[in-house]
Z-matrix of the N, CA and C atoms (Angstrom, degrees):
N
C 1 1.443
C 2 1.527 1 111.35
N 3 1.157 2 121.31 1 -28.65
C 4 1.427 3 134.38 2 172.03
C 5 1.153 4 129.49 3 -60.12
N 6 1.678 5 106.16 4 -47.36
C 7 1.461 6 96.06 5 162.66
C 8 1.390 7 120.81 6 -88.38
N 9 1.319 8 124.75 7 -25.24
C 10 1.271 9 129.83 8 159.27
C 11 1.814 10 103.20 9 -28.11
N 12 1.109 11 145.42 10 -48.23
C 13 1.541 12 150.43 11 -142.85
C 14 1.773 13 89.83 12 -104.22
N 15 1.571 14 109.82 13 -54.27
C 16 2.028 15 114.16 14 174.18
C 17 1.692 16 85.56 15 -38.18
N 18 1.674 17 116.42 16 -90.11
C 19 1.214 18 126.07 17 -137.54
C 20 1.964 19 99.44 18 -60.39
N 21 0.985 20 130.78 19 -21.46
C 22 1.421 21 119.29 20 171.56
C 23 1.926 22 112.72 21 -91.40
N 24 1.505 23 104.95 22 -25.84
C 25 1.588 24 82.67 23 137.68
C 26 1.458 25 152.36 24 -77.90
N 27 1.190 26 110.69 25 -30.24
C 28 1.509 27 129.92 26 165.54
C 29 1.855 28 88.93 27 -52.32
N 30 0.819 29 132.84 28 -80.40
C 31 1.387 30 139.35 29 -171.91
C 32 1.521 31 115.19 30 -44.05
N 33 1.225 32 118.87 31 -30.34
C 34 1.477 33 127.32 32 175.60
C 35 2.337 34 108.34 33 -75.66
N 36 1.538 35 80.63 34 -32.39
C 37 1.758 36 97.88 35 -169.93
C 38 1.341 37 93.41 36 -70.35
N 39 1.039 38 115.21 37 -44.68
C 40 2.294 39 121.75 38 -158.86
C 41 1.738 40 87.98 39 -80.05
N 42 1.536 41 142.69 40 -39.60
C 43 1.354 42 113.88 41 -160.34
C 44 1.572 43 79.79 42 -92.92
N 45 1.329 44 129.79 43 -34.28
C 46 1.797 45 121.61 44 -178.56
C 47 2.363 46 103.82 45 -31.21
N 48 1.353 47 78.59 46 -59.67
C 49 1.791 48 96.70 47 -159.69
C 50 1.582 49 92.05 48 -79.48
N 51 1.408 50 149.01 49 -4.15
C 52 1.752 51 138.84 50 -162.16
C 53 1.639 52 75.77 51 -122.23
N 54 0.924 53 150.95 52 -9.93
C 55 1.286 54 131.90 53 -179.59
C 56 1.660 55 117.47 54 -142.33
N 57 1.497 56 109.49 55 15.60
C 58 1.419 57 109.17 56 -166.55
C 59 1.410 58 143.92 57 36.74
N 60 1.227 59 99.83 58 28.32
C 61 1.668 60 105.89 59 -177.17
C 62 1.610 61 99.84 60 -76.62
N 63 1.080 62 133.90 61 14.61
C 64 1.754 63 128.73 62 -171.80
C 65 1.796 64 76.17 63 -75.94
N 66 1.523 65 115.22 64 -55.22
C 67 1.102 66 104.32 65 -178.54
C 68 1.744 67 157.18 66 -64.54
N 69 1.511 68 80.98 67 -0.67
C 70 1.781 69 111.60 68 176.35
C 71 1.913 70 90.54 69 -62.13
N 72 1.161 71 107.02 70 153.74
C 73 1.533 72 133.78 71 117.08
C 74 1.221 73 117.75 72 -27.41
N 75 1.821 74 133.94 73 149.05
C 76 1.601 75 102.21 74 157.52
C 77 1.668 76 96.81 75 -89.94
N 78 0.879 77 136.67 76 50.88
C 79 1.669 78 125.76 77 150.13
C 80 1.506 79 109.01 78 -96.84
N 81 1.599 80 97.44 79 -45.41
C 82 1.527 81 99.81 80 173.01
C 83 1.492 82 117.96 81 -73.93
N 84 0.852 83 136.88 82 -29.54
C 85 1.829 84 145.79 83 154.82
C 86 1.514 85 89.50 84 -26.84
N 87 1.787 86 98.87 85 -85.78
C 88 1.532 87 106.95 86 -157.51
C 89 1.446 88 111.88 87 -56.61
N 90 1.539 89 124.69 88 -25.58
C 91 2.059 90 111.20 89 165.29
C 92 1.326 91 101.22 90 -68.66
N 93 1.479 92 144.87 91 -54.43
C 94 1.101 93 141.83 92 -178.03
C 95 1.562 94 124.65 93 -28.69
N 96 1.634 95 105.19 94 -69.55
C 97 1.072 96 128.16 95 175.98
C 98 1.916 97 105.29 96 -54.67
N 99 1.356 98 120.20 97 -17.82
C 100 1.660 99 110.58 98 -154.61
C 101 1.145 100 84.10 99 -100.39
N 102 1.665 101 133.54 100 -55.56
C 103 1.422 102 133.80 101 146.91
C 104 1.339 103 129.13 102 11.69
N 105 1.202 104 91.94 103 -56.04
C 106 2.097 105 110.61 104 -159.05
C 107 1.488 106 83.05 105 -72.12
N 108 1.409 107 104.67 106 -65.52
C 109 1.511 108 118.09 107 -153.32
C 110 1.622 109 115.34 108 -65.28
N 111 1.300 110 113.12 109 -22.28
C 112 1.566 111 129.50 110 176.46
C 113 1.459 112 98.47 111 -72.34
N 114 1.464 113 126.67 112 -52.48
C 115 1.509 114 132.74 113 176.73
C 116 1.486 115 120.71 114 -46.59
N 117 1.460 116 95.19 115 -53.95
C 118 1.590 117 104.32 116 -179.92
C 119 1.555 118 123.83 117 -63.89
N 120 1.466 119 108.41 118 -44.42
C 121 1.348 120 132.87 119 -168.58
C 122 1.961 121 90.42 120 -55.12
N 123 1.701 122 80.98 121 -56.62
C 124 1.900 123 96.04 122 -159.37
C 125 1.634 124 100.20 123 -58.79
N 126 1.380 125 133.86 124 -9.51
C 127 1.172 126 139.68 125 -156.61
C 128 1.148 127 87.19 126 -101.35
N 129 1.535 128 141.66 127 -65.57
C 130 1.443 129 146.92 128 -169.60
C 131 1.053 130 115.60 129 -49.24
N 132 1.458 131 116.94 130 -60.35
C 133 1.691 132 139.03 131 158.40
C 134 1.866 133 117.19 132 -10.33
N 135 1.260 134 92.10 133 -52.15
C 136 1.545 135 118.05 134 -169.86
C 137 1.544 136 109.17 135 94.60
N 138 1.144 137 136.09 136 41.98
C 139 1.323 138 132.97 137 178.75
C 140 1.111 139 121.43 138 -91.29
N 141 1.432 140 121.14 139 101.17
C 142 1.295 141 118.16 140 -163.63
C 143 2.130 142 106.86 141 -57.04
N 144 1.019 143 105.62 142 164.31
C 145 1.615 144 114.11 143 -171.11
C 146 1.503 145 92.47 144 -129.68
N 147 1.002 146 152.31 145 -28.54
C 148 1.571 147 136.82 146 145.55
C 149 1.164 148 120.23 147 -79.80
């Protein structure tokens, strides 16, 4: 369970520092993050975006 908690921090640190959100706000984090996840979701979905 322990490293389970390392490896999803290590993982929280690498998209923090590959996308600079250390530097967000958390308001700006939380649009960022809702963003990503609206994109991806809507991508899986099949929803075309044009």
């Amino acid at each position: 369970m322990a490293s389970l908690v390392k490896l999803m921090e290590k993982k929280m640190l690498q998209f923090d520092v590959t996308f600079a959100t250390y530097m967000f706000t958390p308001m700006e984090k939380f649009f960022f993050c809702k963003s990503l996840s609206f994109l991806f979701f809507a991508y899986l979905s099949g929803v075309p975006f044009f």
